[in-house]
HTML snippet that shows the backbone in 3Dmol.js (N, CA, C, O; Angstrom):
<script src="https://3Dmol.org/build/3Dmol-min.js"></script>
<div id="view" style="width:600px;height:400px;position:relative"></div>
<script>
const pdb = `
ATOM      1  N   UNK A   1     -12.138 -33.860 -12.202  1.00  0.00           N
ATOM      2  CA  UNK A   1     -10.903 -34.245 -12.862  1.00  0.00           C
ATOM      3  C   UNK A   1     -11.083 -35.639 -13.472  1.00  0.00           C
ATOM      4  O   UNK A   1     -11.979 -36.378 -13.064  1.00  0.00           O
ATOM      5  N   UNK A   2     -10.314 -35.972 -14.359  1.00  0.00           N
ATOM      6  CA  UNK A   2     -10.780 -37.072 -15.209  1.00  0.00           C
ATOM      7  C   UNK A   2      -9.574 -38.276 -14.227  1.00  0.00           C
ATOM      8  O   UNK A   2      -8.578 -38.167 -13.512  1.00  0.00           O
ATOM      9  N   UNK A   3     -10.528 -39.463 -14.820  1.00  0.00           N
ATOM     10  CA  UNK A   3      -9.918 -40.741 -13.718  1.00  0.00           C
ATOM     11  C   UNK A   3      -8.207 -41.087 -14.373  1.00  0.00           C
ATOM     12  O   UNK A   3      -7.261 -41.228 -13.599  1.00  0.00           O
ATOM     13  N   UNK A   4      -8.085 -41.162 -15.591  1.00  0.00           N
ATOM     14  CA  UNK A   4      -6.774 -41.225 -16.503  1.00  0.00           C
ATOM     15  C   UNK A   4      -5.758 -40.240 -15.523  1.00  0.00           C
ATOM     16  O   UNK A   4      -4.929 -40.745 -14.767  1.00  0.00           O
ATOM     17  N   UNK A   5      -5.874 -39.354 -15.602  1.00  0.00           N
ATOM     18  CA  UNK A   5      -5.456 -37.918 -14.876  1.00  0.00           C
ATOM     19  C   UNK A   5      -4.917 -38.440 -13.737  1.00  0.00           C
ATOM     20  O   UNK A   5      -3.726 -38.688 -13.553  1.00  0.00           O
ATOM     21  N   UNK A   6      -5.989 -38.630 -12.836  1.00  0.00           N
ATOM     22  CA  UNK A   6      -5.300 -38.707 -11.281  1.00  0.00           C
ATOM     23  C   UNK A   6      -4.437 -40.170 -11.197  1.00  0.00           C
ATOM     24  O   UNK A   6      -3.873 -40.417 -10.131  1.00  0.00           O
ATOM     25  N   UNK A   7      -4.335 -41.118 -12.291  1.00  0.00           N
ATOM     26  CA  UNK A   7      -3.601 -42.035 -12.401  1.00  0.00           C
ATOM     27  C   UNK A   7      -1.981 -41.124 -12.113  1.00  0.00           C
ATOM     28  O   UNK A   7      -1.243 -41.477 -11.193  1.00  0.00           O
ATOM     29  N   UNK A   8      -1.688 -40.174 -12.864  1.00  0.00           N
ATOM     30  CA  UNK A   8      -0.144 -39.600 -13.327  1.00  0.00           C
ATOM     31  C   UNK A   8       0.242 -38.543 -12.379  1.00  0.00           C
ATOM     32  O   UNK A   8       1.270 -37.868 -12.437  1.00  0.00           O
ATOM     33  N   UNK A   9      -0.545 -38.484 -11.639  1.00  0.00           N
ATOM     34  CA  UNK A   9      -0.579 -37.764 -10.390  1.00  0.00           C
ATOM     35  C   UNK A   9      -0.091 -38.179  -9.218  1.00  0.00           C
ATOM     36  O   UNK A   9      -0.730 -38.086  -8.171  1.00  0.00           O
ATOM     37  N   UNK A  10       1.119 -38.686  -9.307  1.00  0.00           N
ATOM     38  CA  UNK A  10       1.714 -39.676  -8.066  1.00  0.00           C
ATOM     39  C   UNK A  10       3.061 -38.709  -7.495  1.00  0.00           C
ATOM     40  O   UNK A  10       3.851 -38.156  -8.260  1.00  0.00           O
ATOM     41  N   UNK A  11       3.125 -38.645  -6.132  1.00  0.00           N
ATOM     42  CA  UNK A  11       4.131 -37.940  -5.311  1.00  0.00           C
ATOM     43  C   UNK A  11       5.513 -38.701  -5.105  1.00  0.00           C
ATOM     44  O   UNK A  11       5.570 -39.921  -4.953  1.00  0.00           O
ATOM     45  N   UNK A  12       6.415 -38.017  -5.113  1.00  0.00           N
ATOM     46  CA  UNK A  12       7.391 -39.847  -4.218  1.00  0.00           C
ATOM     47  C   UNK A  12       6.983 -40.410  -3.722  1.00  0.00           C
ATOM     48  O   UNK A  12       6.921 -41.623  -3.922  1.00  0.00           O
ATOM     49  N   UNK A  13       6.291 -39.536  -2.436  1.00  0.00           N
ATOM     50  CA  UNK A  13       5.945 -41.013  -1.513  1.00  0.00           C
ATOM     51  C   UNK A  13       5.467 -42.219  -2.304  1.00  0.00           C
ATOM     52  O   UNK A  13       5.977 -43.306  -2.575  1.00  0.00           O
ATOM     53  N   UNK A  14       4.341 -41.655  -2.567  1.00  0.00           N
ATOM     54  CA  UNK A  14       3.604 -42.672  -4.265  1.00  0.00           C
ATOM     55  C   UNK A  14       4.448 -43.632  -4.832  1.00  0.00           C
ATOM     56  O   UNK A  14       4.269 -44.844  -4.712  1.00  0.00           O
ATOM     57  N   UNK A  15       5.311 -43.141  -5.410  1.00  0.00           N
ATOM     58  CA  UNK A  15       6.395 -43.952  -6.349  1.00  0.00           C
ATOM     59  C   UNK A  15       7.195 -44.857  -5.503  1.00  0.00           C
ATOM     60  O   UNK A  15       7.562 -45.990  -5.816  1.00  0.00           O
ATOM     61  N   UNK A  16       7.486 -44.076  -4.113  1.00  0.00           N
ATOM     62  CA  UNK A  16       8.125 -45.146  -3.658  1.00  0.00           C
ATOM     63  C   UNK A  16       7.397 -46.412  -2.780  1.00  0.00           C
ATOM     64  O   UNK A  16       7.748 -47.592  -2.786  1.00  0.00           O
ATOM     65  N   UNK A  17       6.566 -45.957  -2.222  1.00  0.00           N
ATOM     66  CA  UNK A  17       5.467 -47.093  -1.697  1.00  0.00           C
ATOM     67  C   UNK A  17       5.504 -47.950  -2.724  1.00  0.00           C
ATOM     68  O   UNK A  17       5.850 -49.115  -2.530  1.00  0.00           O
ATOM     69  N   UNK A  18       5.042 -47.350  -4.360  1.00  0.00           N
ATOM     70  CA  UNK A  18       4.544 -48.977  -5.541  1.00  0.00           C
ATOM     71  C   UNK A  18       5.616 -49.442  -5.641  1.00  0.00           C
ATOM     72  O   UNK A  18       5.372 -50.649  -5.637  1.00  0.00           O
ATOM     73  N   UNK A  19       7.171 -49.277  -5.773  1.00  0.00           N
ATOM     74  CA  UNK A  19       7.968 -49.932  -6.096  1.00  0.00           C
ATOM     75  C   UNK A  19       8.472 -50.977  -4.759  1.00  0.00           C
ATOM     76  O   UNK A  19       9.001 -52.088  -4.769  1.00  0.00           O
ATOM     77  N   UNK A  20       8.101 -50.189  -3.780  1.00  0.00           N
ATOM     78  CA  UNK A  20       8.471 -51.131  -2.336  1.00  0.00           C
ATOM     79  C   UNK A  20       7.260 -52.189  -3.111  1.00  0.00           C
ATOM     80  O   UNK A  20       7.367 -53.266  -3.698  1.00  0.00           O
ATOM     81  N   UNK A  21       6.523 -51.631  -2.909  1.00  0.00           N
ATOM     82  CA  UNK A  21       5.341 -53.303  -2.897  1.00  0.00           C
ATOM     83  C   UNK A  21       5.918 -54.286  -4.461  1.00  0.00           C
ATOM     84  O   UNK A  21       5.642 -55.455  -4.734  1.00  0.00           O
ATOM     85  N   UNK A  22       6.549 -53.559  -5.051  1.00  0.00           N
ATOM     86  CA  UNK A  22       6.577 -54.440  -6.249  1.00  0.00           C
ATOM     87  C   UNK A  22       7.700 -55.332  -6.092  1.00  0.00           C
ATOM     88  O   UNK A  22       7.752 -56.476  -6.545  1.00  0.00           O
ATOM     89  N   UNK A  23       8.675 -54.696  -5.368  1.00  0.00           N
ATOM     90  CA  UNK A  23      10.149 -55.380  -5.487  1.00  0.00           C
ATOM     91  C   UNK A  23       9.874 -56.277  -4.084  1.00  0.00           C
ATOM     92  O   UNK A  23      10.693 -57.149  -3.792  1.00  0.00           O
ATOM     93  N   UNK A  24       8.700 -56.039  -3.224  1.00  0.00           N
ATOM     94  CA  UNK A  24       8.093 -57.510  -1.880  1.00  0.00           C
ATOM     95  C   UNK A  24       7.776 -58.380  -2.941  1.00  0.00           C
ATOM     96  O   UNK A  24       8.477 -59.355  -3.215  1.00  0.00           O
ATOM     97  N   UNK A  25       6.433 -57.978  -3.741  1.00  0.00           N
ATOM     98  CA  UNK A  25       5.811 -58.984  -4.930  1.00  0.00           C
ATOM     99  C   UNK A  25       6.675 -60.068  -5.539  1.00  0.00           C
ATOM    100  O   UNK A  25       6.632 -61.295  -5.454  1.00  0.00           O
ATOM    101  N   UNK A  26       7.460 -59.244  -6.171  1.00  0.00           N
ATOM    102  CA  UNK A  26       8.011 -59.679  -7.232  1.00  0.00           C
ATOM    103  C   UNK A  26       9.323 -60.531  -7.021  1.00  0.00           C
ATOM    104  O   UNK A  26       9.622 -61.571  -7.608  1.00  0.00           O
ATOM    105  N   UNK A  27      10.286 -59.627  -5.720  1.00  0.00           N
ATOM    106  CA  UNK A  27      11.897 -59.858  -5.508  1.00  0.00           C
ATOM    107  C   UNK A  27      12.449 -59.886  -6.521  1.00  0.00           C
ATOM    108  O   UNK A  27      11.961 -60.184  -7.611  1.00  0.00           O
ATOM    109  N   UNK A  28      13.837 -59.491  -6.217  1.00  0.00           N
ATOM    110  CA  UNK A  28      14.619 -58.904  -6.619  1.00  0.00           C
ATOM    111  C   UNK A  28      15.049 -59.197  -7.905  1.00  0.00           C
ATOM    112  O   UNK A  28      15.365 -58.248  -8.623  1.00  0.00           O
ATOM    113  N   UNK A  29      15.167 -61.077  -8.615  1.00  0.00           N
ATOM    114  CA  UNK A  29      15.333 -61.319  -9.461  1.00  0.00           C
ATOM    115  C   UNK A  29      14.199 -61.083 -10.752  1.00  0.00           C
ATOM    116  O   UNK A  29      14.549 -61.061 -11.932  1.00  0.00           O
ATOM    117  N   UNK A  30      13.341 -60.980 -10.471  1.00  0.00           N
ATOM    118  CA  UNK A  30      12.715 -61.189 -11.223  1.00  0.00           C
ATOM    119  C   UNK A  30      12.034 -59.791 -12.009  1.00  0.00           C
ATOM    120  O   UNK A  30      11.226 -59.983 -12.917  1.00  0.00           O
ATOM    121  N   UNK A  31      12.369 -58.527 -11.648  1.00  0.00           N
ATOM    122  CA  UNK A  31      12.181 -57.174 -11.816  1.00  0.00           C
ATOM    123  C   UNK A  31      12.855 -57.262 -13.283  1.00  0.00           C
ATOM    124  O   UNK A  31      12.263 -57.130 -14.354  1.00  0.00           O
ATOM    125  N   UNK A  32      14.099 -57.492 -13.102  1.00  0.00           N
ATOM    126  CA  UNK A  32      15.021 -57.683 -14.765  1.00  0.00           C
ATOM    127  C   UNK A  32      14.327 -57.571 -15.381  1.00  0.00           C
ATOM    128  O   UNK A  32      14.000 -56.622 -16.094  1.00  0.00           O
ATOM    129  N   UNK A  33      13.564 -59.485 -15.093  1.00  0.00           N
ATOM    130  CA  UNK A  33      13.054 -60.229 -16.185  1.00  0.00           C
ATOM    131  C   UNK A  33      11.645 -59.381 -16.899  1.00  0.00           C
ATOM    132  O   UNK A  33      11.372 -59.378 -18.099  1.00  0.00           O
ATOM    133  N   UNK A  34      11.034 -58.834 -16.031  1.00  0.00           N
ATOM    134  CA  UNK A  34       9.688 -57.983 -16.050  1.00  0.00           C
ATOM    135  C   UNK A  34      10.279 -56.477 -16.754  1.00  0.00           C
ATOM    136  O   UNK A  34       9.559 -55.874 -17.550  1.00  0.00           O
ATOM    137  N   UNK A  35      11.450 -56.023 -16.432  1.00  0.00           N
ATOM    138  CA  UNK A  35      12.012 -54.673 -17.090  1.00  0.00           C
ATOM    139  C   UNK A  35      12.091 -54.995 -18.561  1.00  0.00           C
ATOM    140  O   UNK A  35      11.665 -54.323 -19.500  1.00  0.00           O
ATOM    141  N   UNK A  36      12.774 -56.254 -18.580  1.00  0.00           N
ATOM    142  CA  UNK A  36      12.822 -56.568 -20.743  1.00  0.00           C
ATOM    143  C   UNK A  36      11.970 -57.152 -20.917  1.00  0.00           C
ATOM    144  O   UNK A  36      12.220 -57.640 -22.019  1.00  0.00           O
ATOM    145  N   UNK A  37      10.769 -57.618 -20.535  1.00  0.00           N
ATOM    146  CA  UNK A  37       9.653 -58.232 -20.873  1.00  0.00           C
ATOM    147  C   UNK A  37       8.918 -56.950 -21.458  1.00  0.00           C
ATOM    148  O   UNK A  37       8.627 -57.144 -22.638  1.00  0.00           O
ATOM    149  N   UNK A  38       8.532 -55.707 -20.998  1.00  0.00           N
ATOM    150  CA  UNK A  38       7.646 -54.753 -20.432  1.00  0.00           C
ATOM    151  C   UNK A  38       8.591 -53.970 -21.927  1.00  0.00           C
ATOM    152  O   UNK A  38       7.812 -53.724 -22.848  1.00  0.00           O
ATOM    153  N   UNK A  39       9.763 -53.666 -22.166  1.00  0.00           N
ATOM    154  CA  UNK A  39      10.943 -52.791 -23.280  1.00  0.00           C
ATOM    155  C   UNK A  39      10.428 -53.713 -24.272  1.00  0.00           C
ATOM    156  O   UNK A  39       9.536 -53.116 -24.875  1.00  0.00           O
ATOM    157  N   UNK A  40      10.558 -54.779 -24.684  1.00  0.00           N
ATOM    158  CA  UNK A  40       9.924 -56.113 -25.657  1.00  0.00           C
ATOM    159  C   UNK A  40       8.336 -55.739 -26.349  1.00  0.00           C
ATOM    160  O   UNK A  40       7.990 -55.639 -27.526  1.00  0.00           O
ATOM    161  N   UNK A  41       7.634 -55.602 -25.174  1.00  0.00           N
ATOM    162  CA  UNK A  41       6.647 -55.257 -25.729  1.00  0.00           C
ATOM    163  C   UNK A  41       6.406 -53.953 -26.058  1.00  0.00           C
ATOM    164  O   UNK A  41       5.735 -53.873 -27.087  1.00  0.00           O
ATOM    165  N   UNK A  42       6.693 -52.918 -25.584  1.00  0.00           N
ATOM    166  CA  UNK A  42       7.036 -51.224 -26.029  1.00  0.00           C
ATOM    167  C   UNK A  42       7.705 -51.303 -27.474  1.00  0.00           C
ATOM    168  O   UNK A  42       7.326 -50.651 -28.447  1.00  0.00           O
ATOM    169  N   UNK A  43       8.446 -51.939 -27.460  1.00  0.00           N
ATOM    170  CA  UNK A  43       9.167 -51.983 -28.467  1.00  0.00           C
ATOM    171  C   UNK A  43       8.293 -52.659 -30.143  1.00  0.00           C
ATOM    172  O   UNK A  43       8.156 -52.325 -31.320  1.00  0.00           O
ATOM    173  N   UNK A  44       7.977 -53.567 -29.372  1.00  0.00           N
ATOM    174  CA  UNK A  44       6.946 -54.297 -30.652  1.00  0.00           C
ATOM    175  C   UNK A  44       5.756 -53.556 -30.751  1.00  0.00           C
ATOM    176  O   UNK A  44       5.516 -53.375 -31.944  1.00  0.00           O
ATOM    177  N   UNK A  45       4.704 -52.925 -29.855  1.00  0.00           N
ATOM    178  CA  UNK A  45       3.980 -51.505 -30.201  1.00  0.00           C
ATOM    179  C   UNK A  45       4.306 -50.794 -31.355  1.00  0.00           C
ATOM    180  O   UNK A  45       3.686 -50.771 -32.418  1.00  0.00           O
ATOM    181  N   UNK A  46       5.646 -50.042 -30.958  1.00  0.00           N
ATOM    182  CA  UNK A  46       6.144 -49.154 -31.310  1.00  0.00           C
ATOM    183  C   UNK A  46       6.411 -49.577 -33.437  1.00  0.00           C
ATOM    184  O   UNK A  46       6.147 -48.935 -34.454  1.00  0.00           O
ATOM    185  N   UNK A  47       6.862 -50.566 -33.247  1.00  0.00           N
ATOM    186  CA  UNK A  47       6.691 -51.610 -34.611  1.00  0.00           C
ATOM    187  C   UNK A  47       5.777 -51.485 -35.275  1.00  0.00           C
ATOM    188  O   UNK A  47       5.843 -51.081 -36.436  1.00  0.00           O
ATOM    189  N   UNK A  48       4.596 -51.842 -34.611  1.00  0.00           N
ATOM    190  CA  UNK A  48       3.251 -52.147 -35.401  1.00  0.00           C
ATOM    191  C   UNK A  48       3.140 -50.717 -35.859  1.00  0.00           C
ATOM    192  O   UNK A  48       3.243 -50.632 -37.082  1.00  0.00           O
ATOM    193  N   UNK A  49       2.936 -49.420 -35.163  1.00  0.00           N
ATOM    194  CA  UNK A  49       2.439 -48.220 -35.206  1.00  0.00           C
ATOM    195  C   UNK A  49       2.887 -47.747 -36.420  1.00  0.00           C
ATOM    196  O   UNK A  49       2.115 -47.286 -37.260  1.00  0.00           O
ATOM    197  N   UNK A  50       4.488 -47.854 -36.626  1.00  0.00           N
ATOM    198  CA  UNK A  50       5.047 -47.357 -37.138  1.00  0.00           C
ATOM    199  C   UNK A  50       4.872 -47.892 -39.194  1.00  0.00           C
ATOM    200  O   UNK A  50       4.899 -47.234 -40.234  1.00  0.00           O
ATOM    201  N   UNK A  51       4.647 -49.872 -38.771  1.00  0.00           N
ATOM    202  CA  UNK A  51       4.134 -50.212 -40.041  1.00  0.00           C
ATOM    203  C   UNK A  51       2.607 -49.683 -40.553  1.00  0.00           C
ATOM    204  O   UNK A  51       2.151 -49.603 -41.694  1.00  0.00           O
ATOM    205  N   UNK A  52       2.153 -49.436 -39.558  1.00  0.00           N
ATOM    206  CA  UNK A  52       0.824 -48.925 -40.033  1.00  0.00           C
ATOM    207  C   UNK A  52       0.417 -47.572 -40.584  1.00  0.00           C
ATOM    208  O   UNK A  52      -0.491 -47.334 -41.381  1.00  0.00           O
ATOM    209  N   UNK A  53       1.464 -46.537 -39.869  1.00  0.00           N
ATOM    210  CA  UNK A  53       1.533 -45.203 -40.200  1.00  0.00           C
ATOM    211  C   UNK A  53       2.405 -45.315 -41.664  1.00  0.00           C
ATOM    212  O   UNK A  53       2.472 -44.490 -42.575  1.00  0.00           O
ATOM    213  N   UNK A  54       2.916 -46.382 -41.561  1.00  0.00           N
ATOM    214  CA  UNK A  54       3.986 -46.107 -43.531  1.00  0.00           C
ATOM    215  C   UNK A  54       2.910 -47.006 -44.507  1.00  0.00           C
ATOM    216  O   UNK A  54       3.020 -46.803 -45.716  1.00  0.00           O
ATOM    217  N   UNK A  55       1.729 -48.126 -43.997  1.00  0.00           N
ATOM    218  CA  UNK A  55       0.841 -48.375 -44.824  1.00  0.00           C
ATOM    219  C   UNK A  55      -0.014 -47.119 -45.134  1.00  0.00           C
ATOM    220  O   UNK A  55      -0.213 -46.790 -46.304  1.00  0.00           O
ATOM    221  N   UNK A  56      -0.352 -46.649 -44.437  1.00  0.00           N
ATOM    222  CA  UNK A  56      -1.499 -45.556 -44.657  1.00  0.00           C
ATOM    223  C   UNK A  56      -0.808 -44.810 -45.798  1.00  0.00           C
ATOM    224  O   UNK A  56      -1.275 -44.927 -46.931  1.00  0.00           O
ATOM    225  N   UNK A  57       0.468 -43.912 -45.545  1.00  0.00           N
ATOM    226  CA  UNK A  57       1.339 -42.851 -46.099  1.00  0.00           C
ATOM    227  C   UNK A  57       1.852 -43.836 -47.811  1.00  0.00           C
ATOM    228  O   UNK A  57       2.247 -43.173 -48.770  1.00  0.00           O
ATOM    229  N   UNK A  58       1.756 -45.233 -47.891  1.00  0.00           N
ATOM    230  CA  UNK A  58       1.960 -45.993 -49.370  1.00  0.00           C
ATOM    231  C   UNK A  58       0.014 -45.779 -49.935  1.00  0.00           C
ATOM    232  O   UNK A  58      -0.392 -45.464 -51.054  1.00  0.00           O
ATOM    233  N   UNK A  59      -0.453 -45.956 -49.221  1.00  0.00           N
ATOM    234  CA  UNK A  59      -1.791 -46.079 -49.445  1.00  0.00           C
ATOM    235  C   UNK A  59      -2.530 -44.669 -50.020  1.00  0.00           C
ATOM    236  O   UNK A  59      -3.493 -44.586 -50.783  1.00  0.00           O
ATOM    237  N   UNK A  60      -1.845 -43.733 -49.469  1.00  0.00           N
ATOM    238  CA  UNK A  60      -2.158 -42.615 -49.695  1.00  0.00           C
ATOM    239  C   UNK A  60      -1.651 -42.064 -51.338  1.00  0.00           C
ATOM    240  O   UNK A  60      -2.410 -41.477 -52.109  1.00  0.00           O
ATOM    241  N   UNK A  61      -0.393 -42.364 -51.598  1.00  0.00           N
ATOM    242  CA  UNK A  61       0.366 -42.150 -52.682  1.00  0.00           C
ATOM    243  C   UNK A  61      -0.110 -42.569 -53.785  1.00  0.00           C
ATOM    244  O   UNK A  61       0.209 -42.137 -54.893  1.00  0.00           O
ATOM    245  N   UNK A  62      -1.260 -43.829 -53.455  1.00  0.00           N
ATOM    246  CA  UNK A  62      -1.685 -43.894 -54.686  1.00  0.00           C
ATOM    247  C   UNK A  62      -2.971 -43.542 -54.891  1.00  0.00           C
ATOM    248  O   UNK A  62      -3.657 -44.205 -55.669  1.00  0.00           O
ATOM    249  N   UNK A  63      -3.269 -42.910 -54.508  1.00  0.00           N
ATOM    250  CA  UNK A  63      -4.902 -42.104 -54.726  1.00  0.00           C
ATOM    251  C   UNK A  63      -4.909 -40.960 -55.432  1.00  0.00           C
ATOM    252  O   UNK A  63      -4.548 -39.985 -54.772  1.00  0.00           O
ATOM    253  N   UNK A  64      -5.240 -40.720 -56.709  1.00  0.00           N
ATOM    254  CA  UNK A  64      -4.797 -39.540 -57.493  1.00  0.00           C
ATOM    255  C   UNK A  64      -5.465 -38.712 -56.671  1.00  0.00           C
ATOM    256  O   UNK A  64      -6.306 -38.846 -55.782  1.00  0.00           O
ATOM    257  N   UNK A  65      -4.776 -37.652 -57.281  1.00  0.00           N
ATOM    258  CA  UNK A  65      -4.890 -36.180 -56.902  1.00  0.00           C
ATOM    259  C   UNK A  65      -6.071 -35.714 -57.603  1.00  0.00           C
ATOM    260  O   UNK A  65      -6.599 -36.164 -58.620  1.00  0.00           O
ATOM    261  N   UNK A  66      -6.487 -34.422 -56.641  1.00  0.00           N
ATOM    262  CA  UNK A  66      -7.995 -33.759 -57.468  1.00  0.00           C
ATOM    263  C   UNK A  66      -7.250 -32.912 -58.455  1.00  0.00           C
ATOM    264  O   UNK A  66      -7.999 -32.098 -58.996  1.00  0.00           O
ATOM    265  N   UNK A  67      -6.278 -32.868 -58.766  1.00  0.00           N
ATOM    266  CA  UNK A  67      -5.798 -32.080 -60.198  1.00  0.00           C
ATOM    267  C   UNK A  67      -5.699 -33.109 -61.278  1.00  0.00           C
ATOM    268  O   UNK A  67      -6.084 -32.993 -62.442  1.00  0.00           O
ATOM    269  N   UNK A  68      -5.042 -34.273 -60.631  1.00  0.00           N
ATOM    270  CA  UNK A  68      -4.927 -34.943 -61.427  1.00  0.00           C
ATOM    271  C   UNK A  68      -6.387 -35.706 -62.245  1.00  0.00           C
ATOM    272  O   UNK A  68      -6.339 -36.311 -63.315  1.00  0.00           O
ATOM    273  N   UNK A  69      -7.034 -35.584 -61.808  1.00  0.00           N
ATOM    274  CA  UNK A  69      -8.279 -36.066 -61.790  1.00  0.00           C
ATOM    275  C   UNK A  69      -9.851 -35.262 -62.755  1.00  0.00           C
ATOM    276  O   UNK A  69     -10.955 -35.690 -63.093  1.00  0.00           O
ATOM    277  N   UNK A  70      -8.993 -33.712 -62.910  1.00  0.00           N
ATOM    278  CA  UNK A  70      -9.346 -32.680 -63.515  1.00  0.00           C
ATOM    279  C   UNK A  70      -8.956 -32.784 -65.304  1.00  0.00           C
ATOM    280  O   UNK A  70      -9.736 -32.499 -66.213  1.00  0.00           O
ATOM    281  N   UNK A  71      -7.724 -33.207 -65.431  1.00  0.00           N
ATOM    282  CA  UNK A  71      -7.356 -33.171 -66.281  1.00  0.00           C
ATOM    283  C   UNK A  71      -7.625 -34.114 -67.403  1.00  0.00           C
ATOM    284  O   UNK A  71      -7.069 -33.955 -68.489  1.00  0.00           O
TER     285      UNK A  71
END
`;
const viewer = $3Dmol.createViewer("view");
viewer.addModel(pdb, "pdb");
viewer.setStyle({}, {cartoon: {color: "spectrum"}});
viewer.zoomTo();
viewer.render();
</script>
């Protein structure tokens, strides 16, 4: 089985053990701060991807066509 794989492979127990250890780590205040830190950066990902997928798709538009190119 591939190592990625058994990462997403977590039981409750699983889930709840990491979040016990995270919310000892971390306490209580500071989870927030790490919840919109963590949405912030998802979010700005999500940004870039999206400018890059509409550069490609402008980039594309201007590359004639093999008909056009025939003629």
């Amino acid at each position: 089985m591939q190592p990625t794989l058994l990462f997403f492979n977590l039981g409750g127990g699983e889930i709840f053990l990491v979040l016990l250890v995270v919310l000892l780590f971390f306490g209580s205040d500071k989870i927030p701060e790490l919840a919109r830190g963590l949405g912030k950066g998802i979010r700005e990902f999500k940004n870039a991807a999206s400018g890059v997928q509409r550069e490609i798709e402008e980039g594309m538009k201007d590359v004639p066509k093999k008909n056009d190119l025939l003629k």
